[in-house]
N, C-alpha and C positions, 0 to 999 in steps of 0.2 A: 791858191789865192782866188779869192770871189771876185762877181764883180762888182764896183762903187754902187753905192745907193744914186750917186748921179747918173753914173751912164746907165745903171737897170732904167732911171726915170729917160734919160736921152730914147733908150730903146722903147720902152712905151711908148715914148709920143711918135716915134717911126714907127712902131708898130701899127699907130691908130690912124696913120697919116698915108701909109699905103694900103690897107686893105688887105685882103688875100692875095699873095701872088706865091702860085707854085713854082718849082726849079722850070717848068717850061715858058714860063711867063718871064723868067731872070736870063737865061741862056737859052740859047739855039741849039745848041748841045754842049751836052754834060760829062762827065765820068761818069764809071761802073762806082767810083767811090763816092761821088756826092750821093747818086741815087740810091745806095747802100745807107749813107747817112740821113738822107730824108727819108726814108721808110722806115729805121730805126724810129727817128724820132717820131712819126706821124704813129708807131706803134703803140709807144710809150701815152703819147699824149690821148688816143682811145680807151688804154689801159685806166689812165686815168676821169676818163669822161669829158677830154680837151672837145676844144672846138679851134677854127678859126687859124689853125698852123699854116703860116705866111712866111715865106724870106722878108726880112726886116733890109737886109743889105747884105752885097756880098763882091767877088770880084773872083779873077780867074783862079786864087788857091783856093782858097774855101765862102763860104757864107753863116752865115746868120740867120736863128731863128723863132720866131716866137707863137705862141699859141695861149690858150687861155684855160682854166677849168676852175669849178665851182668843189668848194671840200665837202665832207658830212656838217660843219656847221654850218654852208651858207655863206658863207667867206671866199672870193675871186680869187684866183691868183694868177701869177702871168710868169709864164717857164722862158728862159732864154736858153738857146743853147748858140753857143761857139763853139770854134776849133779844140778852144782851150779850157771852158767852163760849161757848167748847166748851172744856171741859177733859179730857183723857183722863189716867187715873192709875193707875198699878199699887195694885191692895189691899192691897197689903200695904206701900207708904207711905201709907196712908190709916189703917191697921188697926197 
């Protein structure tokens, strides 16, 4: 199951509301597993030409995360990842 076209829009405006903050700017310390997951993801989102990959929110089991990238047409999009989903969504079905 995805996640709502609300909460993707809930998560962009937290996204745009804190700025970049790394797992070191969220915690004092971490797991070997979050920092396993944040590198994952900060992979993926290179792979794809992201920018901007910030903890959106999180808490002592897992966090929340978002970044941005631009397609071959020129089109935004903005990735979420949780525990439980990856959602990737053009902003301007979000917006």
């Amino acid at each position: 199951m995805g996640i709502s076209k609300s909460r993707m829009k809930a998560y962009y405006n937290e996204y745009k509301n804190v700025g970049v903050r790394t797992l070191d700017d969220v915690y004092g310390r971490y797991s070997s597993a979050k920092k396993h997951a944040w590198e994952y993801i900060r992979e993926r989102m290179h792979e794809q030409g992201g920018t901007g990959l910030s903890v959106i929110n999180g808490n002592t089991f897992n966090f929340t995360t978002g970044y941005t990238y631009v397609d071959e047409h020129g089109r935004e999009h903005f990735v979420v990842d949780t525990r439980d989903n990856v959602q990737d969504v053009l902003v301007s079905d979000v917006y």
